[in-house]
C-alpha positions as CSV (number, residue, x, y, z in Angstrom):
1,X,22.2,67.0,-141.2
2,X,19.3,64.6,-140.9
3,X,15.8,66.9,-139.9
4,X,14.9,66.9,-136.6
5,X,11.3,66.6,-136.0
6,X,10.0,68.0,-133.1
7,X,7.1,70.3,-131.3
8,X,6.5,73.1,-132.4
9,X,7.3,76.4,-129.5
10,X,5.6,80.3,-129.4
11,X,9.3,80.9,-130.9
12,X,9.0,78.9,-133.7
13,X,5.8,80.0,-134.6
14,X,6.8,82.6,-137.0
15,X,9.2,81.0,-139.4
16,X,6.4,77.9,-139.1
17,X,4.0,80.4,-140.9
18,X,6.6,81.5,-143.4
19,X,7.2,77.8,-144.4
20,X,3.4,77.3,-144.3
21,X,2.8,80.1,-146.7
22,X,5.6,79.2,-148.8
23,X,4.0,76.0,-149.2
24,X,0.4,76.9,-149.5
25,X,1.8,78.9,-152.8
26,X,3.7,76.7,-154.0
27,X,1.0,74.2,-154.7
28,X,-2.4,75.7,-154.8
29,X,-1.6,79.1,-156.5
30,X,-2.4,77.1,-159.4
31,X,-6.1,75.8,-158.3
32,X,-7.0,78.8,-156.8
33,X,-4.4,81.9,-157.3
34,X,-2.0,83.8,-155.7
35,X,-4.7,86.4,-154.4
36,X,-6.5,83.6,-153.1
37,X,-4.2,81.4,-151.6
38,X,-2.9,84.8,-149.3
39,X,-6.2,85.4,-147.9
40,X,-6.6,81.6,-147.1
41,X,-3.7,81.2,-145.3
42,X,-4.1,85.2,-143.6
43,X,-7.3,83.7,-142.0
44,X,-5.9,79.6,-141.4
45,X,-2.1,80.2,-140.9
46,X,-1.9,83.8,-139.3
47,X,0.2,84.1,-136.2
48,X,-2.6,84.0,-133.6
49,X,-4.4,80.9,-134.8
50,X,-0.9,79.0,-134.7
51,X,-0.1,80.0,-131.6
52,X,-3.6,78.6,-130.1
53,X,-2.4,75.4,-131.9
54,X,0.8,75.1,-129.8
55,X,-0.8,74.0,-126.7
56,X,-4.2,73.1,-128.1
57,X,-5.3,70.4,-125.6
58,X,-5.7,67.0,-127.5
59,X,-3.9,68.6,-130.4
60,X,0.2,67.5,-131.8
61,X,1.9,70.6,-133.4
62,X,5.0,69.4,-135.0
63,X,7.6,70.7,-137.2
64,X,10.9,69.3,-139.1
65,X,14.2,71.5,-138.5
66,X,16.8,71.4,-141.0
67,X,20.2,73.1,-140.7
68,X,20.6,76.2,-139.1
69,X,16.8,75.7,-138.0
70,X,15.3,76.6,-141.1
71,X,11.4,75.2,-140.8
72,X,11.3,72.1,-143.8
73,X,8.1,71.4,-142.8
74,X,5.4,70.8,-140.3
75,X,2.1,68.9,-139.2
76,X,-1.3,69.8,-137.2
77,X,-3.6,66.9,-135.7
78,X,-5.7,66.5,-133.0
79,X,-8.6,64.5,-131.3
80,X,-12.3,65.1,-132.9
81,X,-15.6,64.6,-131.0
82,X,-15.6,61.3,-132.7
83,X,-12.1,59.8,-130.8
84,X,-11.1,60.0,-134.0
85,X,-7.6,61.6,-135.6
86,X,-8.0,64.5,-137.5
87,X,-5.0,65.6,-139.5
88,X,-5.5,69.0,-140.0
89,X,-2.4,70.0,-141.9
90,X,0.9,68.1,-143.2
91,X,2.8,70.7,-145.5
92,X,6.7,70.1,-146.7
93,X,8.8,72.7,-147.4
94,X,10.1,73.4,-151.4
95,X,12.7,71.6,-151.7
96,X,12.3,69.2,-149.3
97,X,9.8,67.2,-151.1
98,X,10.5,63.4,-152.0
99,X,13.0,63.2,-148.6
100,X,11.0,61.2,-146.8
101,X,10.0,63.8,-144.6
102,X,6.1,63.6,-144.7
103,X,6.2,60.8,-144.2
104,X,8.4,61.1,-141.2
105,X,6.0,63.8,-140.1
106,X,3.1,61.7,-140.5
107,X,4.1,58.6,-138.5
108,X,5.5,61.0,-135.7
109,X,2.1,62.8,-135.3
110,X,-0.4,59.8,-135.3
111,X,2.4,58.1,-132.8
112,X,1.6,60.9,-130.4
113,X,-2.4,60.5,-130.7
114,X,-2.5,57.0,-129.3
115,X,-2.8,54.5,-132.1
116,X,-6.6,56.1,-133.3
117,X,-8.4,55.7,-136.6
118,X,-7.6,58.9,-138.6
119,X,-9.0,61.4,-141.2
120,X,-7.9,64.0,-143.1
121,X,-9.7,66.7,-146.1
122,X,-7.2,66.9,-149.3
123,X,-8.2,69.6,-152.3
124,X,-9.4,67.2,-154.8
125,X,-6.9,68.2,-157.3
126,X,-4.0,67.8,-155.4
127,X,-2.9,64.6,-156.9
128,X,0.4,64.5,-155.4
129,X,-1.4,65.1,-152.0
130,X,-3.4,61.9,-152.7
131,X,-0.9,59.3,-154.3
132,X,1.1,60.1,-151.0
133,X,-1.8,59.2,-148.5
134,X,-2.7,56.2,-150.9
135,X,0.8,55.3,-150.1
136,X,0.4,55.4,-146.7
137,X,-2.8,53.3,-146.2
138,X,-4.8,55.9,-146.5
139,X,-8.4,55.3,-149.0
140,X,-10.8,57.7,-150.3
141,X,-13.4,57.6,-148.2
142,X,-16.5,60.5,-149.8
143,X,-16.5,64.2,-151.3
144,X,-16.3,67.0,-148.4
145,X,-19.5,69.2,-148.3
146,X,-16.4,72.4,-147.8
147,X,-13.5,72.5,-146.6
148,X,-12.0,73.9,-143.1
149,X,-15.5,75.3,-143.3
150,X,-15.1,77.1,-146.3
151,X,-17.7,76.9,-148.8
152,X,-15.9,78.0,-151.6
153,X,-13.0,75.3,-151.2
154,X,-13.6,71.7,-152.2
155,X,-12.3,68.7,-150.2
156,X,-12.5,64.9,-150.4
157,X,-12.0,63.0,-147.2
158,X,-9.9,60.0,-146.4
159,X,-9.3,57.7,-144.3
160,X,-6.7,55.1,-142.3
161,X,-7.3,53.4,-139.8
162,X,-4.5,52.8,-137.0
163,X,-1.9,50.3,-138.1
164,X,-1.2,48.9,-134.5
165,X,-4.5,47.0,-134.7
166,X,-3.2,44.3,-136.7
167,X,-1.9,40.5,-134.4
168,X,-0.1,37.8,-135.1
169,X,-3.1,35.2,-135.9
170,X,-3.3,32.3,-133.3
171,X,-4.8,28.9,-133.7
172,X,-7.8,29.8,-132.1
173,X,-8.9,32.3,-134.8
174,X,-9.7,29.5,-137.0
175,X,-13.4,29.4,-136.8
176,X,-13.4,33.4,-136.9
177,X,-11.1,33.1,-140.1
178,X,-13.7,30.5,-142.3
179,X,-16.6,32.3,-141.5
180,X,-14.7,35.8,-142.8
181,X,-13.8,33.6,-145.9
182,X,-17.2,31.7,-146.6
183,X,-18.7,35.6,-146.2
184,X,-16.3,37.1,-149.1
185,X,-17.0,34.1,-151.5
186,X,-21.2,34.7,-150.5
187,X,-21.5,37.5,-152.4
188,X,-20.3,36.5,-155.4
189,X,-22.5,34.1,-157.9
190,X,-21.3,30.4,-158.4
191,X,-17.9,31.2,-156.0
192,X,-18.3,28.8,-153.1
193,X,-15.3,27.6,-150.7
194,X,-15.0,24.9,-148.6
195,X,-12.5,26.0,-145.7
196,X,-11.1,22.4,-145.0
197,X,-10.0,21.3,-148.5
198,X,-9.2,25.2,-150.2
199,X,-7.6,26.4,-146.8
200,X,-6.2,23.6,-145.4
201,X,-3.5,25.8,-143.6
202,X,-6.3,27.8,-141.6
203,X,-7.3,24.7,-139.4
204,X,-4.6,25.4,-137.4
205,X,-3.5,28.8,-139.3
206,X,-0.5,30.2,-136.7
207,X,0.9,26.4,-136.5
208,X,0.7,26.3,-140.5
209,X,2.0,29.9,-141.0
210,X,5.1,29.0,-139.0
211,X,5.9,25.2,-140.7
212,X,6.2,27.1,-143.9
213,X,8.2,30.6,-142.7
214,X,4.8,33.0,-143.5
215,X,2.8,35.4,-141.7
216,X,-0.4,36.2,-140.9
217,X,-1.9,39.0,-139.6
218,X,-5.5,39.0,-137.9
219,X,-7.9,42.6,-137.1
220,X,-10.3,42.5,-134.4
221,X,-12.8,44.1,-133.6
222,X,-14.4,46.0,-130.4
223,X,-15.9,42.7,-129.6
224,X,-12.4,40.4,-130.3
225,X,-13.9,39.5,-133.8
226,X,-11.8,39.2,-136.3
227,X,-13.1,41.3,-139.1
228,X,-10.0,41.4,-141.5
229,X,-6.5,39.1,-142.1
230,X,-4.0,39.1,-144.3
231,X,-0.6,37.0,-145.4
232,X,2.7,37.0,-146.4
233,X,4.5,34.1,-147.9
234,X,8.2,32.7,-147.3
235,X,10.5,35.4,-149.3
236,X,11.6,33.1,-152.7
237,X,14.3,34.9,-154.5
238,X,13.6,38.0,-153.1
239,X,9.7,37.8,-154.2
240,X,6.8,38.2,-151.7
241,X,3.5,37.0,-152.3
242,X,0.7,38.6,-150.7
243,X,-2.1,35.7,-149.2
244,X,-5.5,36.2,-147.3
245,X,-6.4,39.4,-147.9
246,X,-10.1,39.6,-146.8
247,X,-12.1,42.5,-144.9
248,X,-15.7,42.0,-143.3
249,X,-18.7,43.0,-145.6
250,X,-19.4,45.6,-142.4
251,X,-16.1,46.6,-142.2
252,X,-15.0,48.0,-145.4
253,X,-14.4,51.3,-146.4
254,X,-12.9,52.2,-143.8
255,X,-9.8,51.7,-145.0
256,X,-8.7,48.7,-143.4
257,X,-7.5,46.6,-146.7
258,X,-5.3,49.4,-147.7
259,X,-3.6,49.4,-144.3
260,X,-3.4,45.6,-144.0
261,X,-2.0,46.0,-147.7
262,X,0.4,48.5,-146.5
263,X,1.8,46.3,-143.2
264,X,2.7,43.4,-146.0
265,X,4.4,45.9,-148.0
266,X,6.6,47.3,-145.4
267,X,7.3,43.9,-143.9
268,X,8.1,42.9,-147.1
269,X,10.6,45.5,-147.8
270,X,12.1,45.2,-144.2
271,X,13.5,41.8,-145.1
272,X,14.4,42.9,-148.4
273,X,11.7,41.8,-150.8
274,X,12.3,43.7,-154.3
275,X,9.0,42.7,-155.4
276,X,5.8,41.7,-154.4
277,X,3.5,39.1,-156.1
278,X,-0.6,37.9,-155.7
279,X,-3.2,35.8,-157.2
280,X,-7.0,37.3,-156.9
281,X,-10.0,35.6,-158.2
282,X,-11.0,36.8,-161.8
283,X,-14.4,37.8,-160.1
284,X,-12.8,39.8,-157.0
285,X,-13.1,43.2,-158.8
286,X,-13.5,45.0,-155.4
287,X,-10.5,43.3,-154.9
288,X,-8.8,44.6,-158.0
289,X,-9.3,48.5,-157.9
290,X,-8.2,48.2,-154.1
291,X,-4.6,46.7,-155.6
292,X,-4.5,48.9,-158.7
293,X,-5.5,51.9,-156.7
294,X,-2.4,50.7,-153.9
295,X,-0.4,50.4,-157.4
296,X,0.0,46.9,-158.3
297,X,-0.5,46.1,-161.9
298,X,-1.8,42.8,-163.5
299,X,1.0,41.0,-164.3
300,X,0.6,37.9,-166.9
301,X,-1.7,35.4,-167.4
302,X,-4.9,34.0,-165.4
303,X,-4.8,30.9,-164.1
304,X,-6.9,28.3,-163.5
305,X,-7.5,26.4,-159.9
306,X,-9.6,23.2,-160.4
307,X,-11.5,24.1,-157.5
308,X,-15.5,23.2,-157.0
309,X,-16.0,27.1,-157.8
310,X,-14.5,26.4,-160.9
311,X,-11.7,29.8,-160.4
312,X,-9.6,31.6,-162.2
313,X,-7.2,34.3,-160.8
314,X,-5.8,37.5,-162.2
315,X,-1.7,37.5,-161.2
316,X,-0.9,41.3,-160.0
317,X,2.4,42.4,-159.1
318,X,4.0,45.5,-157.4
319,X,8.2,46.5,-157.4
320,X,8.9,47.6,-154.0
């Protein structure tokens, strides 16, 4: 039986707990200890502060049920003061871990919360906690002061911001998309760019992208800037190549290159891309912890380009 993901009811709130605790044990006994860990989740999961959850305004209170209704896991989020989404709480069930099922639980919470920028506190130490939320666009954003309000419980914080703000780029984003470009190369010593002869495809970037079967993504912002883009090249032997990635100086860490990174991926794997391929300026070291931290690994030898900047790139590769 495939889970079922659903709201959570003032019936369900019980076995919800269990699983919660369950959980909570399961990975933090070792951090903090059994003794611990019981009076944590006494005072965050106990039966009335769940219940207040189920029909929290502006909050989504979701669970996954498995066969016979057993609780495999469940999720908390809601709107901050900010119009931000806070996710509160995403635990799994042992036993149901590596399913799919976070991230099952994830998409179907933020889906409910209107397409919002989100944020989230993870115990430093919870590695698996944070590889997962890497996977999912998610960046480190800074260290928590406390966590939940605790000051005896650490917490870093990270970020995503929503996925549905990435378009199709038109041809009319082409002055947008060189000034974005000649900002990136500004900051770095001797790297120059002239858009017309090392972009020739972004004069007219949505007609070029389509004469040679790749895509391009644009991210405005509240003014209809665009203040990121990234591409995708024609699949070759079932080998995507990552293009364009570039983020506003302003607009970074927020974790908009991670998510950008993350819509290529998927799209990539949708059309059944085993593998996934890019070239990044030898200089781009920003550029290179974001794709080693996403897990792409350099991948041969550098390259040179000829250009006016004289450029080298780095190849980095990732097996989807």
């Amino acid at each position: 039986m495939t889970p079922r993901v659903r709201p959570v009811r003032a019936e369900d709130v019980e076995a919800v707990r269990a699983a919660l605790v369950a959980s909570w044990h399961a990975t933090y006994d070792r951090f903090h200890g059994a003794a611990k860990v019981t009076e944590i989740t006494d005072q965050w999961h106990s039966l009335a502060a769940l219940s207040r959850q189920v029909d929290q305004p502006g909050g989504v209170f979701l669970m996954a049920e498995g066969e016979g209704g057993a609780v495999l896991g469940s999720t908390f989020a809601h709107v901050d003061d900010a119009g931000e989404a806070c996710l509160r709480r995403l635990y799994v069930a042992p036993g149901a871990e590596g399913t799919g099922l976070g991230r099952r639980l994830l998409d179907e919470t933020l889906a409910r919360l209107a397409e919002r920028d989100v944020w989230l506190e993870v115990e430093p130490r919870n590695e698996g906690a944070i590889r997962f939320y890497l996977r999912e666009g998610f960046v480190l954003d800074r260290p928590a002061g406390s966590c939940g309000g605790r000051d005896d419980l650490q917490a870093v914080v990270m970020r995503r911001p929503s996925r549905a703000i990435a378009r199709a780029a038109l041809d009319a984003d082409a002055q947008d998309l060189f000034g974005l470009i000649t900002l990136a190369f500004a900051e770095y010593p001797g790297c120059y760019v002239d858009p017309h002869d090392d972009y020739p495809e972004l004069v007219r970037p949505a007609t070029s992208a389509a004469e040679k079967g790749a895509l391009l993504w644009v991210v405005e912002d509240a003014r209809g800037r665009v203040r990121g883009c990234i591409g995708l090249k024609a699949s070759h032997e079932g080998v995507g190549e990552l293009k364009t990635l570039y983020v506003r100086p302003d607009q970074r860490r927020k974790g908009l290159g991670a998510c950008l990174v993350g819509l290529v991926e998927e799209t990539a794997r949708a059309r059944g891309d085993r593998r996934l391929i890019l070239w990044s300026d030898t200089r781009f070291t920003t550029a290179h912890r974001l794709y080693e931290r996403l897990g792409f690994a350099r991948d041969g030898e550098e390259r040179a380009l000829g250009d006016v900047s004289g450029s080298w790139e780095y190849p980095y590769a990732k097996e989807l």
